[in-house]
Biotite code that builds the C-alpha atoms (Angstrom):
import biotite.structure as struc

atoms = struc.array([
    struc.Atom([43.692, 48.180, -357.955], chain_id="A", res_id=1, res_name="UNK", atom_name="CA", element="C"),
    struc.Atom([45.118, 45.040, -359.982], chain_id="A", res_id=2, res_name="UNK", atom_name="CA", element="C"),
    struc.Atom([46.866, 44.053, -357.105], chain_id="A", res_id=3, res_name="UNK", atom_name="CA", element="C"),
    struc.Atom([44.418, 44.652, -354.689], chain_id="A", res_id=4, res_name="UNK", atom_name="CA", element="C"),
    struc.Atom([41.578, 42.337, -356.965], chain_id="A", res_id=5, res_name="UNK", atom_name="CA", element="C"),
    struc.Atom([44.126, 39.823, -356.962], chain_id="A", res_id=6, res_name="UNK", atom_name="CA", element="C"),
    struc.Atom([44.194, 39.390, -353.400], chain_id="A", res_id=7, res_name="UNK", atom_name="CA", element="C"),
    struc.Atom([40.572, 39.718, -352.660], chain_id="A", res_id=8, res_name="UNK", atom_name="CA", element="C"),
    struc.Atom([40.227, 36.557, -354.903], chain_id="A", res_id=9, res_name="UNK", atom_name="CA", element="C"),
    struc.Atom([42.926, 34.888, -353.409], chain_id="A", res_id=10, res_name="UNK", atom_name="CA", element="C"),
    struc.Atom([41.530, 35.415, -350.175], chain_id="A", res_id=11, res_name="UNK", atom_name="CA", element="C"),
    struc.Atom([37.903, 34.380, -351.327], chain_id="A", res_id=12, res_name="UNK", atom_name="CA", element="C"),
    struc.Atom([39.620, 30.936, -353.032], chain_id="A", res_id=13, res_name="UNK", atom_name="CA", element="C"),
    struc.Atom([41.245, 30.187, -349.525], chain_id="A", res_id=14, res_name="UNK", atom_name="CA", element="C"),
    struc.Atom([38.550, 31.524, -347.022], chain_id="A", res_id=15, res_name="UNK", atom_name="CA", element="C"),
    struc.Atom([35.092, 31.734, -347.814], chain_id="A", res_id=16, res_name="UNK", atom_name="CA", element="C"),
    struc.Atom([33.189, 29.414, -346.939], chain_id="A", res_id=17, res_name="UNK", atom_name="CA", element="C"),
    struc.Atom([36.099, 28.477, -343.646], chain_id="A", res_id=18, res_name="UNK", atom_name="CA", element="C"),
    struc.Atom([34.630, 26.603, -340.707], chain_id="A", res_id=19, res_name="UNK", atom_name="CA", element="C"),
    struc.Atom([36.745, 27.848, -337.983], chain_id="A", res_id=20, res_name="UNK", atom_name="CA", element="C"),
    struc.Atom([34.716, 25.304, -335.491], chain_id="A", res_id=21, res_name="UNK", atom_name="CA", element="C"),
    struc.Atom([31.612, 22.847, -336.242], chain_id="A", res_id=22, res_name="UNK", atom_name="CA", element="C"),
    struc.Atom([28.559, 24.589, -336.859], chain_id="A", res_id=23, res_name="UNK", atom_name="CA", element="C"),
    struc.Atom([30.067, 27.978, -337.607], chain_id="A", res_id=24, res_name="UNK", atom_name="CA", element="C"),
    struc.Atom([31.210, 28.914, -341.269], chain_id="A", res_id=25, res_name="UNK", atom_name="CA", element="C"),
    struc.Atom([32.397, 32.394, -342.410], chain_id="A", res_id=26, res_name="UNK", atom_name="CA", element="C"),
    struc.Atom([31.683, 33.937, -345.448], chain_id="A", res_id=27, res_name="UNK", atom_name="CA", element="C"),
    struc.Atom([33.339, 36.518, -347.399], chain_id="A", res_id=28, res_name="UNK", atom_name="CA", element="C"),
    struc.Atom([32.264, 39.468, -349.311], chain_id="A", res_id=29, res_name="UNK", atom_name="CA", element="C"),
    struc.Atom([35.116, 42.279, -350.000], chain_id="A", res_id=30, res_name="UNK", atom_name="CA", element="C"),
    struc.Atom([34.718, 45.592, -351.319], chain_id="A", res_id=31, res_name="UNK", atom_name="CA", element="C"),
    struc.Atom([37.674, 47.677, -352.936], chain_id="A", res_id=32, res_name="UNK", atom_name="CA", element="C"),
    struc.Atom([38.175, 51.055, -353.142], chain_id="A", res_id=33, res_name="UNK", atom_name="CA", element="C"),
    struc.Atom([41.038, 53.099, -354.676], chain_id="A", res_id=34, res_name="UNK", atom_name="CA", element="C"),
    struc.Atom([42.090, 56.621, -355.036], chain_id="A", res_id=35, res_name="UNK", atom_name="CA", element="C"),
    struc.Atom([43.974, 59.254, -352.000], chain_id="A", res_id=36, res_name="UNK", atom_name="CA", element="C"),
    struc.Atom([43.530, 58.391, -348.192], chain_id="A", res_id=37, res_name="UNK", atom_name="CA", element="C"),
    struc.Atom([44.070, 60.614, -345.235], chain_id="A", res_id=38, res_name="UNK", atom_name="CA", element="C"),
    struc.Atom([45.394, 58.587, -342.136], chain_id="A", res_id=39, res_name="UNK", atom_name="CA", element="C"),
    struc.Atom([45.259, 59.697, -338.120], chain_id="A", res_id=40, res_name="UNK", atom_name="CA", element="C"),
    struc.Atom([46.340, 58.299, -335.005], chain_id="A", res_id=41, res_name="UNK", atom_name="CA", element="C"),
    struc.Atom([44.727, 60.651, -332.228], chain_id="A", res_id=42, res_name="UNK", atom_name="CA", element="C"),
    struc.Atom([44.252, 59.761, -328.401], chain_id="A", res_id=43, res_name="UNK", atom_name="CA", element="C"),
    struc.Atom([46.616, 60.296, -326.045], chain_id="A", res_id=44, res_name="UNK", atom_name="CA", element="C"),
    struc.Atom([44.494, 60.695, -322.894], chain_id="A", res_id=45, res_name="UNK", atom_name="CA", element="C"),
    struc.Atom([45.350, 57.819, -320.711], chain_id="A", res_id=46, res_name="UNK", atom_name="CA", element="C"),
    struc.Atom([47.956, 56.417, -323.050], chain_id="A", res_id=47, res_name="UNK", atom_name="CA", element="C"),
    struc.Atom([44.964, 55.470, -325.361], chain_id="A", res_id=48, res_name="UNK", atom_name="CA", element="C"),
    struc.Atom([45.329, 56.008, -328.973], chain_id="A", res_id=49, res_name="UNK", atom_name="CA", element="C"),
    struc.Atom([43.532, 55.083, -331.930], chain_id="A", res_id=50, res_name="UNK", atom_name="CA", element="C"),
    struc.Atom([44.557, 55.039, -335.803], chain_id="A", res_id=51, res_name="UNK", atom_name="CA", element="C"),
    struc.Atom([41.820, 55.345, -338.483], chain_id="A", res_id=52, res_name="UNK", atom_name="CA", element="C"),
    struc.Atom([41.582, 56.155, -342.316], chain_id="A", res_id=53, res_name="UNK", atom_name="CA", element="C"),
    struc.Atom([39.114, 57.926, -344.333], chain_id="A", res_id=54, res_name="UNK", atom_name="CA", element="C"),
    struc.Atom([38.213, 59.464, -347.651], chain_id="A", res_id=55, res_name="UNK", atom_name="CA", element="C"),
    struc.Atom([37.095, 58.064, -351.097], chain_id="A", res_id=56, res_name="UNK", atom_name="CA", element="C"),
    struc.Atom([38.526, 55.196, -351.652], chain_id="A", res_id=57, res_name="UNK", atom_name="CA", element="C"),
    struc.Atom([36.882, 54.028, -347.865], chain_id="A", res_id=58, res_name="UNK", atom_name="CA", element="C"),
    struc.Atom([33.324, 54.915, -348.834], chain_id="A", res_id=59, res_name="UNK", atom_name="CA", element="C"),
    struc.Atom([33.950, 53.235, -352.002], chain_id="A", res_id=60, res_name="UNK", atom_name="CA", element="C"),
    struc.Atom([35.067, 49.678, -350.478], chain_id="A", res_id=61, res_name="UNK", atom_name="CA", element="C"),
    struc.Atom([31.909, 50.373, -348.245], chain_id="A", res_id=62, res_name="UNK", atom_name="CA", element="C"),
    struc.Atom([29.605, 50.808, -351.208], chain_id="A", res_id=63, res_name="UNK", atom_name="CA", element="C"),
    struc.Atom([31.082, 47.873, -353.141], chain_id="A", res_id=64, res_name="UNK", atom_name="CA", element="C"),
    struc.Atom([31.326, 45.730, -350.650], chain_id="A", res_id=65, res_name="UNK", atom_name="CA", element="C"),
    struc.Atom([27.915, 46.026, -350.190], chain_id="A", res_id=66, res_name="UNK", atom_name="CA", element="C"),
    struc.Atom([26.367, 45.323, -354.058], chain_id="A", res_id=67, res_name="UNK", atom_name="CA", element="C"),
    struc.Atom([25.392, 41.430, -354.359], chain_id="A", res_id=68, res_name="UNK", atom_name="CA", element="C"),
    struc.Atom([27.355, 40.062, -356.279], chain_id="A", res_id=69, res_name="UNK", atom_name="CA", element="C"),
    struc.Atom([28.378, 35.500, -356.815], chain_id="A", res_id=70, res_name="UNK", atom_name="CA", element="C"),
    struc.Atom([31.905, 35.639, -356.321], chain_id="A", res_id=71, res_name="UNK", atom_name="CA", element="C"),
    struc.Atom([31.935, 37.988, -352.954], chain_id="A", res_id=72, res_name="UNK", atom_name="CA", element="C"),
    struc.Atom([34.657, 40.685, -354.457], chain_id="A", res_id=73, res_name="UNK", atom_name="CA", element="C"),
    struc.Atom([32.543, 44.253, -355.794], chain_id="A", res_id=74, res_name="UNK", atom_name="CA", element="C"),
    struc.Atom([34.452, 47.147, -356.940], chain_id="A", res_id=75, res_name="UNK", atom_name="CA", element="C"),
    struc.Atom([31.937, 50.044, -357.230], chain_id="A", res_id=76, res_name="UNK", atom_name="CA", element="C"),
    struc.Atom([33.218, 51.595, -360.197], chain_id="A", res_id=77, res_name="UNK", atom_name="CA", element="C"),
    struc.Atom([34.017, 55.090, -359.289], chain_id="A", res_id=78, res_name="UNK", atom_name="CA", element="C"),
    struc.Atom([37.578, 55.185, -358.222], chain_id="A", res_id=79, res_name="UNK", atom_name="CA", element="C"),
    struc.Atom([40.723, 55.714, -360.177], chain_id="A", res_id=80, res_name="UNK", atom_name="CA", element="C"),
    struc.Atom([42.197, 52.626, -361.058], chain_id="A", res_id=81, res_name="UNK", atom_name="CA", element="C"),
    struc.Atom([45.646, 53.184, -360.956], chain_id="A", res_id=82, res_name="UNK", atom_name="CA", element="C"),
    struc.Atom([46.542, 50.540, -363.207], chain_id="A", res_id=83, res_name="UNK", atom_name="CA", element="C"),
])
């Protein structure tokens, strides 16, 4: 989770705020989850696959990434930290 923080507010130092072109500026607001994933890649039909991840740690990023917060990075509280 250390890690993880560390990089969100990296990434919030370098990008928020970015103008990729004039007029349009992108702003950042990260949520962070932690805890046991489960991962799948299913498809096949057509040669069409697709790879996704869910569990606790997902709804948790969604839920913190989602409280208001100054500096864009929310952690939601819940997770095991795994310090």
């Amino acid at each position: 989770m250390l890690r993880a923080s560390a990089c969100c507010i990296d990434l919030l130092a370098r990008l928020n705020n970015y103008s990729p072109v004039p007029g349009v500026v992108l702003q950042l607001h990260i949520g962070v989850g932690a805890g046991t994933i489960s991962s799948f890649c299913v498809g096949g039909y057509e040669g069409k696959w697709e790879y996704f991840i869910s569990g606790e740690p997902i709804e948790q990023a969604r839920a913190a990434q989602r409280q208001p917060t100054t500096t864009g990075c929310g952690y939601d509280g819940s997770g095991e930290l795994g310090l």
